[in-house]
Steps between C-alpha positions, in 0.01 A plus 500: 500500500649856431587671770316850599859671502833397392812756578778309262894664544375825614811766570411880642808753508451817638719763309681782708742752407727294789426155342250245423331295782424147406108478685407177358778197372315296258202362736236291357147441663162339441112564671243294382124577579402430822860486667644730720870571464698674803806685352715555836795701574669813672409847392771569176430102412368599173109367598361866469702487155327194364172572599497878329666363168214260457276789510751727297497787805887530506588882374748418189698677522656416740380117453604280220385213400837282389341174469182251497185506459157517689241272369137542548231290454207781448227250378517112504819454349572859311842579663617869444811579588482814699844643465410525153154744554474858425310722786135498300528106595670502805204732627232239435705239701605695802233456738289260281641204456838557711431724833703626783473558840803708636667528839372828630148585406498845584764628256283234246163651565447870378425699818256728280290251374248285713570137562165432308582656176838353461392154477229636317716659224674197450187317405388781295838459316492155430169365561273771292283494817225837538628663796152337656619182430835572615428697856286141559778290410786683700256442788461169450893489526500652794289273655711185337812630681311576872534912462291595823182699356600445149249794381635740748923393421378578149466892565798493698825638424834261583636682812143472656597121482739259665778306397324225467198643350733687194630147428188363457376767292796455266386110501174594416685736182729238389213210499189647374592416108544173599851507401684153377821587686537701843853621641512581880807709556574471896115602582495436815878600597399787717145354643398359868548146477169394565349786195815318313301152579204642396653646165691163456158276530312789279733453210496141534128449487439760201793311326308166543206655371613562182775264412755786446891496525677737764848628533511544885812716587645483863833528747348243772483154416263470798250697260549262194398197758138657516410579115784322265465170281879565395783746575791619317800666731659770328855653607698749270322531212443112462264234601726244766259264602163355363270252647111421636461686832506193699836394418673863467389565861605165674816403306652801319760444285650837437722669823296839352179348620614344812598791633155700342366264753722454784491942527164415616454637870215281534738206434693567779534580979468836643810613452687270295745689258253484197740374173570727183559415114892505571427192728420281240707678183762714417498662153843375234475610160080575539468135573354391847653246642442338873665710810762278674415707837241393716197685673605702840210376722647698768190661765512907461212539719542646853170495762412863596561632885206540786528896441221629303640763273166572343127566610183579340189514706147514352630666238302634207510641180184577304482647159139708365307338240205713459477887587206746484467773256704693802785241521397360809519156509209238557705138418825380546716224394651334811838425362609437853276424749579531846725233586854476717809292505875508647819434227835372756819614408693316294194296311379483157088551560359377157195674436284324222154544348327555147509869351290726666525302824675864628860315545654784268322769668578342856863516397510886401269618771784308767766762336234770486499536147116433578332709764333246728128582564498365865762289752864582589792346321814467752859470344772411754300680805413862257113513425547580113152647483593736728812617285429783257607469146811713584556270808484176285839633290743409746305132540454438126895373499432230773184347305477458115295331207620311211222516226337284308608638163882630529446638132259813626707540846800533314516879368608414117700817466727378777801271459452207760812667703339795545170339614669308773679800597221740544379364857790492623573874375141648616534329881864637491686135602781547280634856397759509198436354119779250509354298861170501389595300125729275723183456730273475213804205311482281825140506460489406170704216557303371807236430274674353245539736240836711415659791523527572142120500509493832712505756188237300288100582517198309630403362159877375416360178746244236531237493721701246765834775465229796605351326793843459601569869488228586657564247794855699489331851535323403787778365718711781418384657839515168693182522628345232769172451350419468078163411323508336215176537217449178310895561451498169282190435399554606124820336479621165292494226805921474409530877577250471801723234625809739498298785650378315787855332555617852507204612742645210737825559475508886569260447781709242693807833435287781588305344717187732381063407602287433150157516404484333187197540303395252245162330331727132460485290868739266350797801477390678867539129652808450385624863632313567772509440895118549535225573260205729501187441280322833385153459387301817379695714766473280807759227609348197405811292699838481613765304616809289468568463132506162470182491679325694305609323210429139569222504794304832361181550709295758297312407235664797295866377549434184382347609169789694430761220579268266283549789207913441539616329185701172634657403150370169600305322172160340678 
């Protein structure tokens, strides 16, 4: 039978004035109808590469196509081959017969346009439908993929949805021609893992539905477990392993895939170093080859003191969400609702909960970045809601944040030197030009980058290298007490494995107190002393972390460690 898809030789350069980058080495891929294929790898793998080529969306320049060919079967057996369509074709395709769902739908959705009459305008495109026929059927597709109040989503713009909710718009886009082939490109990277379940089960069912092939594009191999028939591992440009998902996950052949999966915090004690890619390769000539250095298993973790550093007592922080024609407000959204807890010092207090459970906003309102409505917030014996904003100044370089996304903390015009430098030029720690860049050097090489690195600019590095300087910028005053935002949560799991290695390891020198924020239970176990549960503002439960992890009592908890891909094939 001929396939749905065949990619035969395919080669992508990408032509610079400093050279030409090799994307894609001669890879070679089928789908047939009804499968799902997982294409796996690290971000710069070449997966993002391969999935826009089959849908020609690579700008050329700078792309070039060097070799292969893409074959199509468009209907019954008439294969096209799409490298070799001009745009008038190409349109009737994209979105028809092939569709995409990206990784971010926010920057995929137009923020002008409602939800409604995107998916409607894609029908109107392709299907001929009246705009009758079309409102009816972009409801219906709401309702298919379980859009709460599909009639009122459809009036809605995408930032008066969720995460969640965006994805499943852009579902509801991508399937409502009924498309032969879907590709999935990391949808549900940066989702809750139980809306990732959700997503995962959604795609699933709609792809049983209707027979059709999907290209389902991921980092975690715990992911391609839930939704994936077979998997291809990618590394370099070049597909390194092939196999059903059964026997990829329980006897991988390639060292590039054993350590995909052994990075895994879920795989692995509280505590125990977590490995990295080096572990299991070292790079001669481009060609992996197995590491002859084993794992350091070593325990990083020290248990916190008796002295409570930090205290928050029925503390509150309510936001308006419906004023009078006056601006006085009738409603509010409880983001945090009155509810107290003590962090030691010396511990790592996971927090953990879905988004808009009010862990983000419970993190900022702690450094009074947030006003708190009600309760007191006590840092080392100092009421902080007391302090005035002027007050706070000489505080802020004892307690700091590391953000979710280092890309918009990190000013762009700034070389990374300079950015490191700045805190410990406005709180007046170290005085001449020359200390401060050998300051800012030993930094930088704490966290495992160099000193050459100190002149270049944010987006000179990949995501890992920025949450790294980041991490950097907010030791620079050696403070005893750091929050970090979902500080890994967008990360490839080998680069998450590094960060949190790094987390441990500066922690056991500095000997700092962490709140670490994060929707994934499986990473906050792994880090974290104790664990507290946020649930629509309130504390839904806490304790020791491995407690919480294997013995959950709420009902809550243990829907969201049911959500945590395993990577284990049922």
């Amino acid at each position: 039978m001929q396939p749905l898809l065949r990619i035969n030789n395919l080669s992508v350069d990408f032509l610079a004035e400093s050279g030409t980058t090799n994307a894609l080495k001669n890879i070679s891929l089928t789908v047939s109808r009804g499968e799902v294929v997982a294409i796996v790898g690290e971000s710069g793998s070449g997966k993002s590469v391969t999935s826009l080529s089959i849908l020609q969306l690579l700008p050329s320049p700078p792309a070039r196509y060097s070799s292969g060919e893409i074959l199509f079967a468009e209907d019954g057996n008439t294969v096209i081959d799409i490298l070799k369509k001009d745009r008038h074709s190409l349109q009737d395709i994209r979105g028809n017969k092939i569709a995409m769902i990206f990784q971010e739908p926010m920057t995929s959705l137009n923020p002008v346009m409602t939800c409604g009459k995107q998916v409607m305008e894609a029908l109107q495109l392709h299907k001929k439908l009246s705009k009758a026929a079309a409102k009816q059927k972009t409801i219906d597709w709401f309702n298919k993929v379980k859009l709460p109040d599909p009639e009122a989503a459809f009036n809605r713009y995408p930032h008066q949805l969720s995460g969640g909710q965006k994805q499943r718009v852009m579902i509801a886009m991508a399937m409502c021609c009924e498309p032969s082939l879907l590709i999935c490109d990391e949808p549900t990277t940066a989702l809750d893992v139980t809306v990732q379940k959700t997503i995962l089960q959604l795609i699933r069912e709609l792809q049983q539905q209707s027979n059709m092939g999907v290209i389902f594009i991921t980092h975690d191999l715990g992911v391609v477990a839930e939704i994936a028939d077979r998997a291809l591992v990618m590394y370099k440009g070049e597909i390194v392993e092939e196999n059903n998902v059964r026997s990829l996950l329980t006897v991988p052949q390639h060292p590039y895939t054993r350590a995909l999966m052994a990075c895994r915090p879920v795989n692995h004690e509280r505590g125990e170093r977590l490995p990295v890619i080096s572990d299991f390769m070292k790079i001669t000539d481009d060609r992996p080859q197995t590491a002859v250095h084993p794992v350091n298993k070593s325990s990083v973790v020290h248990g916190p003191s008796s002295v409570v550093l930090l205290k928050a007592e029925r503390l509150s922080v309510w936001f308006p969400a419906k004023r009078t024609l006056v601006g006085k407000a009738t409603a509010y959204t409880k983001a945090v609702d009155d509810i107290s807890f003590e962090v030691y010092k010396g511990e790592t207090l996971g927090l953990v909960g879905e988004s808009g459970c009010g862990k983000t906003t419970l993190g900022r309102t702690l450094l009074r970045l947030i006003d708190p409505t009600a309760g007191t917030i006590t840092y080392n014996g100092i009421d902080l809601t007391a302090k005035k904003r002027e007050e706070l100044r000489s505080l802020r370089k004892d307690i700091q944040i590391v953000f979710q996304d280092p890309y918009s903390s990190l000013n762009p015009r700034l070389t990374i030197g300079s950015a490191i430098a700045e805190p410990l030029k406005v709180h007046h720690i170290i005085s001449t030009e020359k200390a401060r860049k050998e300051k800012v050097t030993e930094l930088l090489e704490k966290v495992n980058l160099k000193a050459e690195h100190f002149s270049r600019y944010p987006h000179e590095f990949s995501g890992g290298q920025r949450q790294r300087i980041v991490i950097a910028r907010a030791l620079a005053l050696n403070p005893s007490f750091i929050i970090c935002d979902e500080s890994v949560s967008a990360l490839d799991v080998s680069v998450q494995a590094q960060v949190l290695n790094l987390l441990n390891d500066l922690k056991k020198e500095f000997g700092f107190t962490v709140i670490f924020i994060s929707h994934d239970l499986s990473v906050v176990r792994y880090i974290s002393d104790r664990i507290m549960v946020m649930n629509k503002g309130k504390i839904e439960e806490s304790g020791k972390a491995d407690d919480i992890y294997f013995k959950p009592q709420s009902a809550y908890t243990q829907k969201l460690i049911a959500s945590i891909p395993t990577g284990i094939v049922a």
